[in-house]
C-alpha positions in Angstrom: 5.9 -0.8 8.2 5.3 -3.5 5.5 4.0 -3.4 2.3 3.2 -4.8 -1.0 2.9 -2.5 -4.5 0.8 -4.0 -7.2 1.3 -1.8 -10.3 -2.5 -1.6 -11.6 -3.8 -0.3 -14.5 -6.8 -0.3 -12.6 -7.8 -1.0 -8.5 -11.3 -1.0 -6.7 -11.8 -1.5 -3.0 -15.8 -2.0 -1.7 -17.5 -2.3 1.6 -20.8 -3.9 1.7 -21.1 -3.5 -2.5 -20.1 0.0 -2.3 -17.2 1.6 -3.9 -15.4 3.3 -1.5 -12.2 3.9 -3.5 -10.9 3.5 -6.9 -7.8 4.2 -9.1 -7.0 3.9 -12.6 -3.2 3.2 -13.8 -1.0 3.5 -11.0 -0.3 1.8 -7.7 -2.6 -0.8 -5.0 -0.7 0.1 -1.7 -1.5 -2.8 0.5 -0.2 -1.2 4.4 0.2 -2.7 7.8 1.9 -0.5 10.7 4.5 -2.9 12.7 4.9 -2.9 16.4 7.4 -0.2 17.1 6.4 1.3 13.9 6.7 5.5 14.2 6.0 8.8 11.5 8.9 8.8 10.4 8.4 5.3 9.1 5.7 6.2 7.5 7.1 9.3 5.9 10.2 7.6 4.3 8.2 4.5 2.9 5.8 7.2 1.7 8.8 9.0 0.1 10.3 5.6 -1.6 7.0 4.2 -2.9 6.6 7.6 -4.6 9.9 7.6 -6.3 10.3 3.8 -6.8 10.9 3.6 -10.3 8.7 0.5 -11.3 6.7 2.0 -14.3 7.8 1.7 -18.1 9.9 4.6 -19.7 9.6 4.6 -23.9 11.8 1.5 -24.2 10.0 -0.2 -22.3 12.1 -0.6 -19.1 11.6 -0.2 -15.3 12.9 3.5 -15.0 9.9 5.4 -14.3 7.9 6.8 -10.7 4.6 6.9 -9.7 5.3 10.9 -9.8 6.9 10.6 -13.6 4.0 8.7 -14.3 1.3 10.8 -13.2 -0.3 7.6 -12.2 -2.7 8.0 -8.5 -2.6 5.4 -5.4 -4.9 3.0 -3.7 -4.3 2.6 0.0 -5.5 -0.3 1.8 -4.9 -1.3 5.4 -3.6 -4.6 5.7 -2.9 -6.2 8.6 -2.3 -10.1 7.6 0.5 -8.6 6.1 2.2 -9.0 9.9 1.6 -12.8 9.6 4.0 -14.7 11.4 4.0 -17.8 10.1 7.0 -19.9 12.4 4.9 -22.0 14.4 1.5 -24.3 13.5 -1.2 -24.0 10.7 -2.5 -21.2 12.5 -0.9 -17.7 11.6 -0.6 -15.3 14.5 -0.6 -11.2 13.9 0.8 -10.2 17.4 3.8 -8.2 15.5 1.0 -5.8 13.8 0.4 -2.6 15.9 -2.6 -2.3 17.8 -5.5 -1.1 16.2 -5.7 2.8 16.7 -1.9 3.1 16.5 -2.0 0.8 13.0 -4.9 3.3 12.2 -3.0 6.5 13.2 0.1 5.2 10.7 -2.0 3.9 8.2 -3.3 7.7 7.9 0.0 9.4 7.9 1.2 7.1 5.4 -1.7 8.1 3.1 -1.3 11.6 4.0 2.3 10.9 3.0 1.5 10.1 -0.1 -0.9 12.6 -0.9 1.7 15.3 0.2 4.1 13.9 -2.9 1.4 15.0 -5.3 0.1 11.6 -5.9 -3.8 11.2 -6.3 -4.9 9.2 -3.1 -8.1 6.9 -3.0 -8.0 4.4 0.1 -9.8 1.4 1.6 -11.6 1.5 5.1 -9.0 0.6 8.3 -10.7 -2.1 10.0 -13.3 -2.8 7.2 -14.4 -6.2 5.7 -12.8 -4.8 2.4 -13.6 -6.2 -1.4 -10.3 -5.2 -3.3 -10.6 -6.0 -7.5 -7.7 -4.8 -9.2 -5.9 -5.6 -12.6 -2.2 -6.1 -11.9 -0.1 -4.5 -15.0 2.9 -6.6 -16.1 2.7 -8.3 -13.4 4.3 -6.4 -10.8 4.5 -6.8 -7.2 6.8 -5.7 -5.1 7.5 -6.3 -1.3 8.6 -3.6 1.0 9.7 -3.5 4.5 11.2 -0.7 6.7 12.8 -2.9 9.2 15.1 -4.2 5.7 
C-alpha cells in the first residue's frame, strides 16, 4: 500500500459541495491499495501511521503520535498515487489494485485505524472528491509497504 501523511491542523473532503468528512488537528491519509496488496498490509501501515511520531512534543521537536496527540484522521482513497510515471506524458495506474479489492483495503485500512483509537472521518472510494486541508508545519510524509 502507498501513502502520503499531511499533518493538518485542519482537513475537509466534499462530494458534489457536501461535506462528507472532516478533521481538525491531526492527520489527511491519502491511500491507494497496490497490486498484490493483502490485510496484513493494511494492518501494519495502519499500526505505523498511528505511532509515527511526526507531531511536536513541548520543545518543539518531532517526537509525538497521532495517539500521544489525541489528534483524529482523514482517510481518502487515492489511487494516482500508483502512477507510474517511466514511459510518455501520459501516466498509467495499472500497479493500483482493481477497484473492489482497492475498496476492500482501503476499508480495512480505515478500520485499522479506527481500531488504534484514532478518530476516523474518510473520503468516498471511487468519488470525484474536493479535499481542502491546512497542512501544519509543513509536513508530508511518503510511505510505502513494499520499502
Amino acid at each position: 500500500m502507498r501513502a502520503l501523511l499531511q499533518r493538518v491542523s485542519a482537513a475537509r473532503v466534499t462530494v458534489d459541495g457536501d461535506t462528507i468528512g472532516e478533521i481538525g488537528p491531526g492527520l489527511l491519509i491519502l491511500i491507494c491499495a497496490m497490486q498484490g496488496d493483502s490485510e496484513a498490509r493494511a494492518y501494519r501501515l495502519a499500526a505505523k501511521i498511528a505511532r509515527l511520531r511526526i507531531f511536536k512534543d513541548a520543545d518543539g521537536r518531532m517526537n509525538r503520535s497521532l495517539l500521544d496527540t489525541g489528534g483524529a484522521a482523514l482517510i481518502v482513497s487515492q489511487f494516482t498515487l500508483a502512477a507510474d510515471t517511466s514511459r510518455g506524458n501520459r501516466p498509467g495506474f495499472s500497479a493500483a489494485a482493481p477497484p473492489e479489492q482497492g475498496n476492500a483495503l482501503y476499508q480495512h485500512f480505515a478500520s485499522r485505524i479506527e481500531a488504534e483509537g484514532i478518530p476516523v472521518a474518510r473520503g468516498r472510494f471511487g468519488a470525484d472528491m474536493a479535499v481542502t486541508l491546512t497542512n501544519d508545519g509543513p509536513v508530508t510524509i511518503w510511505l510505502d509497504t513494499e520499502t
